[in-house]
N, C-alpha and C positions, 0 to 999 in steps of 0.2 A: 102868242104861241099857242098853237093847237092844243089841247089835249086829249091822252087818248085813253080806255078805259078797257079791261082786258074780258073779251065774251067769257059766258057763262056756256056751258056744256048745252045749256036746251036751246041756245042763241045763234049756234053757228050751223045748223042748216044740215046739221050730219045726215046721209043716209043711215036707216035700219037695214039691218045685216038682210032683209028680204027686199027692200028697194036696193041694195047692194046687186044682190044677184042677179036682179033682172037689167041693173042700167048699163048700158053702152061701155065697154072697155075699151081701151086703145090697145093697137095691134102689135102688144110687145107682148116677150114671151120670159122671165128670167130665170136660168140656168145655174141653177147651185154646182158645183163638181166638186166630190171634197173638202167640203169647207168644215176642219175640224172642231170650230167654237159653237155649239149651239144656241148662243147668246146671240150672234152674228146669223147665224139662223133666221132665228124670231127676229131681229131686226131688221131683216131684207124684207121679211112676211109683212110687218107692219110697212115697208115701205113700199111696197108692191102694193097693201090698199090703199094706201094714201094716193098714189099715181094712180089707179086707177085700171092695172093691166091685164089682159089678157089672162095668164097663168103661169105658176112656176113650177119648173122642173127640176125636183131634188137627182142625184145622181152618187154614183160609188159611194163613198162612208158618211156622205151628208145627213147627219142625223135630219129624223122625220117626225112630225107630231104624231100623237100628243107625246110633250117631253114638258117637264115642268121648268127646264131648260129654256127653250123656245119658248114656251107659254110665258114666262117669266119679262121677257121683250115684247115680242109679240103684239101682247094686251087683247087677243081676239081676232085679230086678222088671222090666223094658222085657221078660225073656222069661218072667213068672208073669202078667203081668195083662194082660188082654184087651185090644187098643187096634186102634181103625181109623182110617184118616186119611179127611178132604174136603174139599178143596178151599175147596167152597160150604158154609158152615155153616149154612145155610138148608135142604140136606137132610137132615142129620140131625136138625136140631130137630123135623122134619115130621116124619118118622118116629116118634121120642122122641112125639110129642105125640098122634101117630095110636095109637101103642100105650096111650095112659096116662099117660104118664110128664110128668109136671110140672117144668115149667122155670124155674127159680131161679137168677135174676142173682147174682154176688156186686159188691157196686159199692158205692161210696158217692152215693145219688139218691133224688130227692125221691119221697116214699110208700114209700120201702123202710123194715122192718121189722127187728128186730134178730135177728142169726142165730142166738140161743137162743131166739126166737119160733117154732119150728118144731115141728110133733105129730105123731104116727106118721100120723095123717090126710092129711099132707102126701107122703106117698112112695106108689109110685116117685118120685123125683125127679132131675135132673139139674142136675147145678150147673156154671155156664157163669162161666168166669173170662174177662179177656180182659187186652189188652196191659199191660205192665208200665206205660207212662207214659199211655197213653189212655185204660186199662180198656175198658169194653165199649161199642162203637159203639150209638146214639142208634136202627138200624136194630132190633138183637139185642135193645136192653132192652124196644124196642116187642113183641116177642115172649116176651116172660119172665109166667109165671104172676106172680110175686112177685119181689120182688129183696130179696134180706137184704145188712145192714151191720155190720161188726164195728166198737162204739162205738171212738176214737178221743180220746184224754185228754192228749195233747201237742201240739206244734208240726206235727208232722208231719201230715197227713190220708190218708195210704196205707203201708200195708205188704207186702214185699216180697211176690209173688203168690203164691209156694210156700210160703210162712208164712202168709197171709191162707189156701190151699189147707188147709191143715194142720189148722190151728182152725180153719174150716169145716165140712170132712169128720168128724175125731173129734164135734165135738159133735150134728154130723147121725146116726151112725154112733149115739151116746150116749143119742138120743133115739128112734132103732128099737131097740134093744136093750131099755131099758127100757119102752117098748111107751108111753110120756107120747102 
């Protein structure tokens, strides 16, 4: 039987937060709207460095750093990964959309598509989350290219938005990589 032995912080090859900012991101863009947990905050932040993306756009009551809130999750990424706040999340979708960039709801709604449906053809993209109990206003989904949905196989029909964020992104992130 193998064994296996668990790395040491100076062993796994991390970038420093200045080789961060200069290497190559993938062409995702993630879209806070409302998301009232600042817990859930910071842990999009930290998953947004972990993949590797583009940047995130906070939006309406989405708390913003620094918040010792978010920093709290976080761990640092709230000062590796690019983020800008607005107010109106109708201006950055405009922009996002004026550049290229393709706007994918994550939601559970009728004609969305499963979030392993996704082909390098599909990026840039921007994946737009929204509040934890509402998800994404009726307004935002009228504006979304696509809307993808992570199936769903118990009682439940929603998972937490930083978890839902999580599997999202790595599988988007999974599917530019291998060039699908």
């Amino acid at each position: 039987m193998r064994e296996f032995r668990k790395l040491h912080g100076d062993e796994m090859n991390r970038l420093s937060a200045e080789q961060y900012a200069v290497s190559p991101k993938h062409p995702l863009f993630l879209m806070l709207h409302n998301i009232r947990s600042m817990w859930n905050v910071g842990a999009m932040f930290r998953t947004a460095d972990a993949a590797g993306i583009e940047k995130m756009i906070l939006s309406g009551y989405t708390a913003t750093p620094p918040r010792k809130e978010i920093d709290k999750t976080a761990l640092g990424a709230q000062e590796t990964v690019l983020w800008e706040y607005h107010a109106d999340p109708l201006t950055p979708l405009a922009m996002l959309k004026q550049d290229g960039v393709k706007i994918f709801g994550l939601e559970i709604a009728d004609g969305s598509r499963s979030y392993t449906a996704v082909n390098r053809g599909d990026f840039p993209l921007c994946l737009l989350l929204g509040n934890e109990v509402d998800g994404l206003e009726d307004e935002l989904l009228k504006l979304c290219d696509e809307v993808l949905e992570i199936p769903q196989y118990g009682t439940k029909h929603s998972l937490n938005v930083a978890v839902a964020a999580g599997i999202a992104v790595f599988e988007l992130v999974r599917v530019f990589r291998r060039g699908e």
